[in-house]
Every structure is written in C-alpha cells, then in structure tokens.
N, C-alpha and C positions, 0 to 999 in steps of 0.2 A: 540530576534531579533526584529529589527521594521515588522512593517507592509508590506507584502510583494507586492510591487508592483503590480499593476494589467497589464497583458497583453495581448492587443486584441488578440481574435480570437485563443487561445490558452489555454492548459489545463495541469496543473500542478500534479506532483505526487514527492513523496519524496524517494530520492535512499539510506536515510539514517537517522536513527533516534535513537536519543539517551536512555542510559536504563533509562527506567522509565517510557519511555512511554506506553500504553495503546491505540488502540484503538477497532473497532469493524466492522465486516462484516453483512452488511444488504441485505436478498437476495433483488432480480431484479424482475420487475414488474411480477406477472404471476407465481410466485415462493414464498412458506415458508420453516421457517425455522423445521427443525425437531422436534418434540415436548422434552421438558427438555434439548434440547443443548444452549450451550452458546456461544455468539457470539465474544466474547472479546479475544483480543490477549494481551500479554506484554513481552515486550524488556526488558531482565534481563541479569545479568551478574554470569556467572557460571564456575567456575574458568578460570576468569581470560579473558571469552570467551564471548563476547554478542550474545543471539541470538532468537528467538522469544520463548514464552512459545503457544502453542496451546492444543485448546480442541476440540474433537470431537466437527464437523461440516456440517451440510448439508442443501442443500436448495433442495426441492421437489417441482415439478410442481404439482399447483393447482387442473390441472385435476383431476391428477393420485390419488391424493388425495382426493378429491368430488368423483366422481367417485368408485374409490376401497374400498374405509373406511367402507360402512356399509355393503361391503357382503367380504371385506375381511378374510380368511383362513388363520392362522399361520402355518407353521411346526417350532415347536420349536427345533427338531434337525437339520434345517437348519439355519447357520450362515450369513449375508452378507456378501458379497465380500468388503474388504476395501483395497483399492487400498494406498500403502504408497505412499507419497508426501514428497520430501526432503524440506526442507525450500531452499527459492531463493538463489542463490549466492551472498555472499558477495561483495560489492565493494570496492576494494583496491584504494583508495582514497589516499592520501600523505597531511595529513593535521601536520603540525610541531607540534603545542602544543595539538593536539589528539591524543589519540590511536585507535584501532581499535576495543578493549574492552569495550569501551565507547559507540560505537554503533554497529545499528542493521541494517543489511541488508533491503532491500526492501519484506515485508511478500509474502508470498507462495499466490498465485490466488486460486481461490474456483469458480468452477462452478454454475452458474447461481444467484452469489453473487458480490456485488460490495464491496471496502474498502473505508469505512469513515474516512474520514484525519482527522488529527489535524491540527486546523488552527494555530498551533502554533511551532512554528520552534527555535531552537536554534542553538548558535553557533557549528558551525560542520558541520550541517547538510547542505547536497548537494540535490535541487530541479531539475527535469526534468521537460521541458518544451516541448509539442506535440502541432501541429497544429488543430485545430479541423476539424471533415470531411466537404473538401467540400474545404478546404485552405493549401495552401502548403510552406513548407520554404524555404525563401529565404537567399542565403549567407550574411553575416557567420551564418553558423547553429550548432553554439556550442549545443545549446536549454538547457543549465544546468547555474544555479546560486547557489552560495554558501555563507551561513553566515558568517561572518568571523571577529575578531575582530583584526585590524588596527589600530596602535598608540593609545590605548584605546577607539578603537570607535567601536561600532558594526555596520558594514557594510554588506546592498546583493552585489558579484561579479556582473560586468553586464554580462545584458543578451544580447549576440551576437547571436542574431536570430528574424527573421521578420514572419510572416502568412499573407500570399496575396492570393487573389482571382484573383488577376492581374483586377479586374471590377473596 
C-alpha cells in the first residue's frame, strides 16, 4: 500500500493483518520482559483459518523484580497461575476479492506490554483511527480506513473523522 497518510492529533492501530505477518510486544516503561520469553507473534493460516501463533509471555514490574531476585525462595511443587487469554475477535469485514483466511484479527492485549506495529499495510487491511487524549471526534467519525485496490490502483479509503480541541 502507499504511505499512509498522516493524521493530526490521532493514533492508528490495524483491525486486521494479513498472514505472514510478524510482529512483537515490548513491555511499558517500569516493566520486563520475563527472562527466556519471546516477544514475537505471527499471523499464519491453519486450515484454511488465520489466526495469531503465540508464545508465552510476560512483562514484570521492575520493582518486584530488584527487589525479590536476590532473596527470592522457590517451591518448586508450586506452579503459577496462567490465566488463558482467547485471541481477540475477529473482524467480519466484507472485502470482495478477500477471504477471511487471508487475515488475522487484531492480537490479544498483554498487560503492562504495548504492540509494535508494522508500518507496513497491505491490501486488505482495515486501520483504526483514535483521537489522542486531550482531543475528541468530530462527525463523521467513521475513524477506519482501508487499503484497497480500485481499477488497478492501490488506494487508503478516506478517512471520515476529525480530532479537535475545539482551541
């Protein structure tokens, strides 16, 4: 896809990405990542189904970590609690020359982690657009644009939505 416009005062995130992709979760200030875990995700297709590939992951606060590390005590017949997380819901999208096999949902959130995007979009793929804090939308607030290719051209849908401060 071209170069995706830039738009004031707003922040972008992809509702959909195709298989192949790859990206990665980096924790948030104040937080690491657990030692030997990997941070990468990928968008694969599995019969017939796309949908994220995940690997144990976890971001721990710095304290608890400084802190606990060098008088921490193991019991090794205690296991941690790992709370299962469903990958996001799919977005039922109606793109003609797409399937739904072809992509992947928006990944699963990860506590005190943020997702690293790809700045690289292709046809298919549908961007959400948020105001950032402090600005709000004004009508029309579709806030999504989509790649799309148009009598052989690869085209962004536009974007019908504004961020004002009203200042």
């Amino acid at each position: 896809c071209p170069a995706l416009p830039r738009t004031k005062f707003a922040d972008v995130s992809a509702e959909t990405y195709p298989v192949g992709t790859r990206l990665h979760y980096e924790c948030d200030n104040g937080y690491r990542r657990r030692g030997g875990q990997n941070p990468g995700i990928r968008c694969q297709s599995k019969q017939q189904v796309a949908s994220w590939v995940y690997r144990e992951f976890e971001c721990i606060d710095d304290k608890i970590l400084l802190s606990a590390a060098p008088m921490m005590k193991l019991n090794v017949t205690q296991k941690p609690e790992i709370k299962a997380q469903s990958p996001a819901p799919q977005k039922q999208e109606n793109f003609s020359e797409f399937d739904r096999k072809d992509f992947c949902g928006p990944p699963k959130t990860i506590p005190h982690a943020s997702l690293i995007l790809n700045k690289q979009y292709y046809v298919g793929q549908v961007l959400r657009f948020k105001c950032q804090s402090g600005y709000d939308k004004r009508s029309p607030t579709s806030g999504t644009r989509a790649c799309k290719k148009v009598n052989g051209k690869i085209i962004w849908t536009p974007l019908d939505m504004r961020c004002t401060n009203d200042s």
